[in-house]
C-alpha positions in Angstrom: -219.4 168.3 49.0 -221.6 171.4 48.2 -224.8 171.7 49.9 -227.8 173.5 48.4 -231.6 173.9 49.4 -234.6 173.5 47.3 -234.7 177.3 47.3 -231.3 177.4 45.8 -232.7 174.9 43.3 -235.7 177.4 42.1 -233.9 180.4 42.8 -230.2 179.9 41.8 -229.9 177.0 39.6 -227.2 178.9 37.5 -224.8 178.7 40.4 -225.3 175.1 41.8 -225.6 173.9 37.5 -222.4 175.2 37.8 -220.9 173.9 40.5 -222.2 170.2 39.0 -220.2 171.2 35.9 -216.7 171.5 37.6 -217.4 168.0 39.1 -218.5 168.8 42.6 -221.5 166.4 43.9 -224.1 168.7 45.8 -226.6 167.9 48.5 -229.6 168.9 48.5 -231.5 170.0 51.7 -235.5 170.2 52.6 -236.5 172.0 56.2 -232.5 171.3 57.0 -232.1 167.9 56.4 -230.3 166.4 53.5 -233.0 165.2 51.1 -231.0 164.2 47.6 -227.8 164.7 46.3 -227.0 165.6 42.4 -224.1 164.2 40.9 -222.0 165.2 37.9 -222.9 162.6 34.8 -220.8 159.6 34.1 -218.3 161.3 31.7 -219.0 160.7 27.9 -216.4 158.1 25.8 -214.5 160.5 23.4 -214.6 160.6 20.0 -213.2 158.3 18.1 -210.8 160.6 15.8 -210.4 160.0 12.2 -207.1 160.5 10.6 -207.3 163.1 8.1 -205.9 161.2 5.3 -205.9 164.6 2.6 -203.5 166.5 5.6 -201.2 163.5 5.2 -201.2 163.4 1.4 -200.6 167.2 1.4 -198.1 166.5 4.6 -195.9 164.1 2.3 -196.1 165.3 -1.6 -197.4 169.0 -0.7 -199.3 170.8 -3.8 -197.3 168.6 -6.4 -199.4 167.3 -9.5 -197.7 164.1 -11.4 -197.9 163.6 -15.3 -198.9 160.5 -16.7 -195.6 159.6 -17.7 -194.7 160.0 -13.5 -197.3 157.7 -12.1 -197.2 155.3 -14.9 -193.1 155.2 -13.8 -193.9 154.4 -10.2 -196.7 151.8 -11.0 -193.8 150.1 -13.1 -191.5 150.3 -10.0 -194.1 148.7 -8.0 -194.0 146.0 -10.5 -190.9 145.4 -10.5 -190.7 145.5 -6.7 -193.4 142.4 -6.2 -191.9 140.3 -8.9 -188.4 139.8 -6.7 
């Protein structure tokens, strides 16, 4: 554990900030004796990440454009598919 005075506090925040940032707890000390201690925060839930749904639909069929006469054929497969 770091330890810092409440000079270091006024004067060189920057350095023990820092030190918090890489995870290091730090004790703080008044007239020599340990007075508080600063912790790093609890760690923040990530993200949730959204699949990009565009990428995979330029992923699969790339720049292609169908016709009508295309997508009307696949709708008619999938038809045919449910039916038996």
């Amino acid at each position: 554990m770091k330890t810092a005075t409440v000079r270091d506090l006024r004067n060189r925040f920057a350095r023990v900030a820092a030190w918090i940032d890489e995870g290091e707890p730090v004790e703080i000390t008044k007239f020599g004796k340990p007075f508080a201690r600063l912790v790093p925060a609890a760690p923040e839930k990530p993200k949730l990440v959204k699949p990009d749904f565009m990428a995979q639909l330029k992923e699969v069929w790339g720049d292609r454009i169908f016709s009508t006469k295309e997508i009307e054929a696949m709708r008619e497969a999938e038809r045919e598919g449910e039916e038996g």
